[in-house]
VEXDREN-2710 file (C-alpha; in Angstrom, 1 decimal):
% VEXDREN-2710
k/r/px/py/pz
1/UNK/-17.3/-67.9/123.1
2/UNK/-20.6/-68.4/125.2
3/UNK/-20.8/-64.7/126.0
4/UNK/-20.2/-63.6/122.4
5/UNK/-23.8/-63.8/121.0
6/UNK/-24.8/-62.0/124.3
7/UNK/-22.9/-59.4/123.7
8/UNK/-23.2/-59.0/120.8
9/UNK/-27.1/-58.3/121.2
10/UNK/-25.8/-56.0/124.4
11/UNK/-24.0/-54.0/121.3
12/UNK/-26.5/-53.6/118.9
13/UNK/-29.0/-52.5/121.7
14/UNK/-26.3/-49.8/122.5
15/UNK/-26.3/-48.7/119.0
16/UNK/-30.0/-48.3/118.6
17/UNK/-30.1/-46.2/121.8
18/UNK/-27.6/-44.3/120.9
19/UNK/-28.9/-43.4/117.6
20/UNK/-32.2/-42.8/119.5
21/UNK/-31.2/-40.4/122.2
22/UNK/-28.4/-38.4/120.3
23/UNK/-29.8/-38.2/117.0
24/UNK/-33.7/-38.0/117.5
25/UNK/-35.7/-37.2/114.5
26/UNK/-32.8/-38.0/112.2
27/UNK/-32.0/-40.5/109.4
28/UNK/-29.5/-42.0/112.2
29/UNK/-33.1/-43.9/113.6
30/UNK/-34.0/-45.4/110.4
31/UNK/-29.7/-46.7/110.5
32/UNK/-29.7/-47.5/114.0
33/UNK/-31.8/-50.5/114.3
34/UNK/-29.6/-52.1/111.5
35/UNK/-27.4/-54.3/113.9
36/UNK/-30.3/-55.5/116.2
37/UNK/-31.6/-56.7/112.8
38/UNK/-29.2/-58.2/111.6
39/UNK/-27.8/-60.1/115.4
40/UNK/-31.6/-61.4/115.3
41/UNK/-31.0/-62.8/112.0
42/UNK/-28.2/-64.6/112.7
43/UNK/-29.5/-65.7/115.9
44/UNK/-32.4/-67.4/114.1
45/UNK/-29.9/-69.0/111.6
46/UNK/-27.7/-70.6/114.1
47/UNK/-30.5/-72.0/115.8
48/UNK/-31.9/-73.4/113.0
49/UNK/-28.4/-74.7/111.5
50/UNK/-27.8/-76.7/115.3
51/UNK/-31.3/-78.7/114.2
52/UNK/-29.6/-79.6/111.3
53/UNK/-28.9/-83.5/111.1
54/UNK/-25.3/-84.0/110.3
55/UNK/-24.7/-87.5/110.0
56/UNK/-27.6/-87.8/107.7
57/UNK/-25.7/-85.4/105.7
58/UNK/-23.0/-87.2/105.8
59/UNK/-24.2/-90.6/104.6
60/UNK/-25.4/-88.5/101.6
61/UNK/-21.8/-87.5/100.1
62/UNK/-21.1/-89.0/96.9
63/UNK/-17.6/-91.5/96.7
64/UNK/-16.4/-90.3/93.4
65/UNK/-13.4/-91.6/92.5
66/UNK/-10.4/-89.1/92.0
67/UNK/-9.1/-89.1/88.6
68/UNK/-6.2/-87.1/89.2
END
């Protein structure tokens, strides 16, 4: 699981270049970059999700009573 986000990244470079050398000139450049984009996206979200306090979080749930 430590690898995944590494490869991952490894992937969508492969997919950019790919769409770069085979298809140059081509709508496939303005498709290719599409997973870089989006593995940098999630990259940034994780990182800022593990700043996240959770036990402040958790001191903040309601205790509702279950009327069931």
């Amino acid at each position: 699981m430590r690898w995944l986000p590494i490869l991952n990244g490894t992937l969508a470079v492969v997919v950019f270049l790919d769409g770069f050398v085979r298809h140059p000139g081509s709508h496939s450049l303005a498709i290719a970059p599409i997973p870089g984009i989006m593995w940098c996206t999630i990259w940034i979200a994780r990182h800022w999700v593990n700043s996240v306090d959770i036990d402040g979080l958790e001191k903040l749930k309601y205790n509702v009573p279950s009327t069931l």
